[in-house]
C-alpha positions as protocol buffer text, in pm:
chain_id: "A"
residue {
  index: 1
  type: UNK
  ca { x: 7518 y: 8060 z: 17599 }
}
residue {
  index: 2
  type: UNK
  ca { x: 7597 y: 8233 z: 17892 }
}
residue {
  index: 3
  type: UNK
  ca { x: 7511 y: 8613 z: 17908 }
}
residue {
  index: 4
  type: UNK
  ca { x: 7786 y: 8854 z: 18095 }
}
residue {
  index: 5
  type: UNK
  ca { x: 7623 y: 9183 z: 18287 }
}
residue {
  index: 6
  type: UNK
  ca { x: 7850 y: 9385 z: 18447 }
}
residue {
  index: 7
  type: UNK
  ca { x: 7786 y: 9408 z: 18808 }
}
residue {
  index: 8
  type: UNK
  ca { x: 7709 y: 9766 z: 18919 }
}
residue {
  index: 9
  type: UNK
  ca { x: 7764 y: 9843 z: 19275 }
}
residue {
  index: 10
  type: UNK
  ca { x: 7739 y: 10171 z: 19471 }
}
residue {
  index: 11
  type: UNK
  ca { x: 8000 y: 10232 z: 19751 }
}
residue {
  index: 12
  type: UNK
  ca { x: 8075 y: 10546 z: 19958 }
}
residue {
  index: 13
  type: UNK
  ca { x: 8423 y: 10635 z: 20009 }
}
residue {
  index: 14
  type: UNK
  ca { x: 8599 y: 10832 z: 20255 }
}
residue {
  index: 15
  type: UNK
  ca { x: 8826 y: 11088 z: 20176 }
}
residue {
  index: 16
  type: UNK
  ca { x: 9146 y: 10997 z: 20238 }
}
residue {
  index: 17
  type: UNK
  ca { x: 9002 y: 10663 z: 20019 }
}
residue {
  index: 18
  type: UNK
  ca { x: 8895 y: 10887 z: 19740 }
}
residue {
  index: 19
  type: UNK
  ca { x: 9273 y: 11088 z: 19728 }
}
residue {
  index: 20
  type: UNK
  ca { x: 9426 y: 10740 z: 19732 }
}
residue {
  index: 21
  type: UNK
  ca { x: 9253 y: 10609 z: 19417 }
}
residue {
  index: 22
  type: UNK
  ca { x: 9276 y: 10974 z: 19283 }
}
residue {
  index: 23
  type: UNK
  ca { x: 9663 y: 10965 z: 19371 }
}
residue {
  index: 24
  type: UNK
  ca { x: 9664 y: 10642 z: 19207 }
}
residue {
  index: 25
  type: UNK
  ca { x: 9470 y: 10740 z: 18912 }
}
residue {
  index: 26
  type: UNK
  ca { x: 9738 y: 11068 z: 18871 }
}
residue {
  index: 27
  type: UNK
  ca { x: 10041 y: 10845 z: 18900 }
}
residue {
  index: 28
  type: UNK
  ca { x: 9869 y: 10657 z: 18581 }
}
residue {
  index: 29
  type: UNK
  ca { x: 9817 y: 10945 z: 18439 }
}
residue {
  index: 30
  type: UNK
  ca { x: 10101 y: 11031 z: 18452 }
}
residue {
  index: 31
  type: UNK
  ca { x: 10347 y: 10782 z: 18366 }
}
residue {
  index: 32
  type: UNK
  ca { x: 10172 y: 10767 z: 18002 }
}
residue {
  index: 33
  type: UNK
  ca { x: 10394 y: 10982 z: 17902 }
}
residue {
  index: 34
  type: UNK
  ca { x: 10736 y: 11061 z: 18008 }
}
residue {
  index: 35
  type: UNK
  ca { x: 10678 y: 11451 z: 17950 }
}
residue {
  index: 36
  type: UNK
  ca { x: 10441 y: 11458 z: 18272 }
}
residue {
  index: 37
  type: UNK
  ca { x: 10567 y: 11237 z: 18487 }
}
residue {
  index: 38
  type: UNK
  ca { x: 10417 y: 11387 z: 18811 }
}
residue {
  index: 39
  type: UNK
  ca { x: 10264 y: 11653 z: 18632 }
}
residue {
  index: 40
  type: UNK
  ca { x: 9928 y: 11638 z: 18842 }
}
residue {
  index: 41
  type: UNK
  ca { x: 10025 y: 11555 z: 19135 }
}
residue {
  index: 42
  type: UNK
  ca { x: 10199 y: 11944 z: 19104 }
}
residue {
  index: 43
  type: UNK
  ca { x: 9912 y: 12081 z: 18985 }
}
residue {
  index: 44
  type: UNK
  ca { x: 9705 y: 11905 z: 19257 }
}
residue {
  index: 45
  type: UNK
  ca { x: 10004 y: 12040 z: 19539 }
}
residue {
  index: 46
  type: UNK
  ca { x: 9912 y: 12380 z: 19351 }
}
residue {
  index: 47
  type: UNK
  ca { x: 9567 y: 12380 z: 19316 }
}
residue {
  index: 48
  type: UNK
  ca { x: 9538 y: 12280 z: 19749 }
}
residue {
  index: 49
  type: UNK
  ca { x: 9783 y: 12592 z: 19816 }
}
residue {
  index: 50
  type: UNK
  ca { x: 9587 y: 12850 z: 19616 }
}
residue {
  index: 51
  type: UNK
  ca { x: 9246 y: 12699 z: 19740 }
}
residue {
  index: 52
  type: UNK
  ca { x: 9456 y: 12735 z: 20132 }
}
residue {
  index: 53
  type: UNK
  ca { x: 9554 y: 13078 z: 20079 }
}
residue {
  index: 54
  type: UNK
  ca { x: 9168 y: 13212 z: 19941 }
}
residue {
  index: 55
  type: UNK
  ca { x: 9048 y: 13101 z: 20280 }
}
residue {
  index: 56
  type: UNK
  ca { x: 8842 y: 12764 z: 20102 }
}
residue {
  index: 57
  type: UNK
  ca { x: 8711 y: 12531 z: 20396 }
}
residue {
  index: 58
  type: UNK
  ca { x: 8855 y: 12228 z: 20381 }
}
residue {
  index: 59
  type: UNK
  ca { x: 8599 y: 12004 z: 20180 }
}
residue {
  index: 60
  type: UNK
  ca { x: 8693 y: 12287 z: 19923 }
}
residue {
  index: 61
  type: UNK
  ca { x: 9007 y: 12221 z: 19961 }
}
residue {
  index: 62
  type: UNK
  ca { x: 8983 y: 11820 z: 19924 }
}
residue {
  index: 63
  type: UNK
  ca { x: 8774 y: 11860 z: 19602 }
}
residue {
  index: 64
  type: UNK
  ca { x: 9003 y: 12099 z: 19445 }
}
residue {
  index: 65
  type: UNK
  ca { x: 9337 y: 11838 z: 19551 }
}
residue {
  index: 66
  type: UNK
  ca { x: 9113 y: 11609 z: 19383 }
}
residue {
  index: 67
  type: UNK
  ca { x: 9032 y: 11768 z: 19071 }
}
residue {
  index: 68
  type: UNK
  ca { x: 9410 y: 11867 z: 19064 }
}
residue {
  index: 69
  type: UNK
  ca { x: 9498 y: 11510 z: 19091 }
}
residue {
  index: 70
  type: UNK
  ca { x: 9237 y: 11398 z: 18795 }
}
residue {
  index: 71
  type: UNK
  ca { x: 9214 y: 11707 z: 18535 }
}
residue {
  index: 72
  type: UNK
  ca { x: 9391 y: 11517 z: 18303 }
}
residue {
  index: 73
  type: UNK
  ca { x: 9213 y: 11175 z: 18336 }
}
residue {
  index: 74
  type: UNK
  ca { x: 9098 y: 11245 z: 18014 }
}
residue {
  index: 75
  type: UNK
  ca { x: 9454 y: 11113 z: 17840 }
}
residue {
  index: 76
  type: UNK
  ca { x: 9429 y: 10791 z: 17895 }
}
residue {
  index: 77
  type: UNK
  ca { x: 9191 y: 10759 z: 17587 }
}
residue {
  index: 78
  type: UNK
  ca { x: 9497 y: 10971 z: 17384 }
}
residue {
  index: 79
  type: UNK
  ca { x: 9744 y: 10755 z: 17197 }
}
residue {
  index: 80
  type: UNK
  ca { x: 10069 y: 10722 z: 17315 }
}
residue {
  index: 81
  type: UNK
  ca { x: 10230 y: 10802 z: 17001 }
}
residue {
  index: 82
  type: UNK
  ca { x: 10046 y: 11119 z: 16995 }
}
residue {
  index: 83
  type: UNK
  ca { x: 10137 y: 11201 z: 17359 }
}
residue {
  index: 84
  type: UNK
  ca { x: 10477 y: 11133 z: 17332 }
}
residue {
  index: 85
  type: UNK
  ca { x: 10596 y: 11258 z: 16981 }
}
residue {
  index: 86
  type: UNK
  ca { x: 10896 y: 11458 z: 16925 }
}
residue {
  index: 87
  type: UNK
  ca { x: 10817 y: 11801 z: 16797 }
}
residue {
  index: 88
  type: UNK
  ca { x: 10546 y: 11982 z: 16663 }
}
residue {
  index: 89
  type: UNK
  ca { x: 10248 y: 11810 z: 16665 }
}
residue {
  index: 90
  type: UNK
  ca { x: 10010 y: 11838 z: 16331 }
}
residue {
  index: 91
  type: UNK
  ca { x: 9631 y: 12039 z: 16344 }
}
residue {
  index: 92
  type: UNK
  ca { x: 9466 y: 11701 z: 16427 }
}
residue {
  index: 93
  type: UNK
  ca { x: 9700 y: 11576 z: 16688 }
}
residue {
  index: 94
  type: UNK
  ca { x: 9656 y: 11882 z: 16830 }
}
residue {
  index: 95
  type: UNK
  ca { x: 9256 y: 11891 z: 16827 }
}
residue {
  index: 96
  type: UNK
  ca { x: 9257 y: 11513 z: 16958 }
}
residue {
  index: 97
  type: UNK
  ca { x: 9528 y: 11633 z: 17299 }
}
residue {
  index: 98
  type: UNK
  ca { x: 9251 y: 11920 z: 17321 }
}
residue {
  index: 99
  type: UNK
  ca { x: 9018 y: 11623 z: 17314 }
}
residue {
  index: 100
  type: UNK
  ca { x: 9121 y: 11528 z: 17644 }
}
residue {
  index: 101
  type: UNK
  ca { x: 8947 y: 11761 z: 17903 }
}
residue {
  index: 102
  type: UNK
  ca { x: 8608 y: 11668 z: 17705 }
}
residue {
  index: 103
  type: UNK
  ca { x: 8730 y: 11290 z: 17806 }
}
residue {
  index: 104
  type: UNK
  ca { x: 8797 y: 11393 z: 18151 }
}
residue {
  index: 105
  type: UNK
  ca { x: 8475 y: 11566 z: 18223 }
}
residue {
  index: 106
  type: UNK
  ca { x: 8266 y: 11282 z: 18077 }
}
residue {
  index: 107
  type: UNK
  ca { x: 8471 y: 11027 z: 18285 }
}
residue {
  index: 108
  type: UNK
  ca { x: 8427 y: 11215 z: 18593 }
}
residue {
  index: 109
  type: UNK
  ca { x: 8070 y: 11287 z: 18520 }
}
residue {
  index: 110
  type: UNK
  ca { x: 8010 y: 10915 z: 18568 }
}
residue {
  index: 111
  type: UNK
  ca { x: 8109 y: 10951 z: 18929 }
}
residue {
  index: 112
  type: UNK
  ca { x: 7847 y: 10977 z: 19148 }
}
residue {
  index: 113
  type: UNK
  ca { x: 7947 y: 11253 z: 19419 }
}
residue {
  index: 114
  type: UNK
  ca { x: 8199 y: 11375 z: 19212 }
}
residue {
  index: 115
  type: UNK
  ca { x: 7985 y: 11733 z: 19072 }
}
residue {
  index: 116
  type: UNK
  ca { x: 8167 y: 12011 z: 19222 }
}
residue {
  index: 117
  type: UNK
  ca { x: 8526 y: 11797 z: 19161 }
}
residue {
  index: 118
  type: UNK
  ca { x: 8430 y: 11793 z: 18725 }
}
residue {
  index: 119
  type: UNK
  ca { x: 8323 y: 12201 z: 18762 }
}
């Protein structure tokens, strides 16, 4: 019997390579659910204004479009059911959406380079 090992491979991107997958990633995101539908890509848009305007150089600025386009990574492991349900969500609906910035650090902590994007 065969055995299957995920491959692991290591491979720099550039920037603008990084804020297309994270674009990517948001758009994902983002169409889980029909409540945020382009939700971070505002936040990101946001985020890269405020970071402009407090005089942040512009690797600051890249991370923090980043982390605007990926804060809510995380919601991919919420169900859709839960995401999308009309009206008040119960207490543990609630606690498992709060879930989802634990999710999103964790993923992102997986990514090497990606420190000072997941803090």
């Amino acid at each position: 019997m065969a055995h299957h090992c995920p491959l692991k491979s290591h491979k720099s991107l550039s920037y603008s390579e990084v804020i297309a997958v994270a674009e990517t990633m948001a758009r994902v995101i983002d169409n889980k659910s029909p409540f945020t539908h382009r939700h971070s890509r505002g936040v990101a848009i946001v985020a890269n204004y405020l970071a402009e305007n407090a005089k942040l150089n512009k690797l600051e600025c890249l991370n923090i479009n980043v982390a605007g386009l990926l804060h809510d990574l995380g919601k991919l492991g919420i169900p859709e059911a839960i995401l999308n349900k009309p009206g008040k969500l119960d207490a543990q609906e609630y606690n498992m959406i709060k879930r989802h910035s634990y999710y999103t650090y964790h993923i992102l902590n997986m990514v090497d380079g990606f420190e000072k994007i997941n803090h």
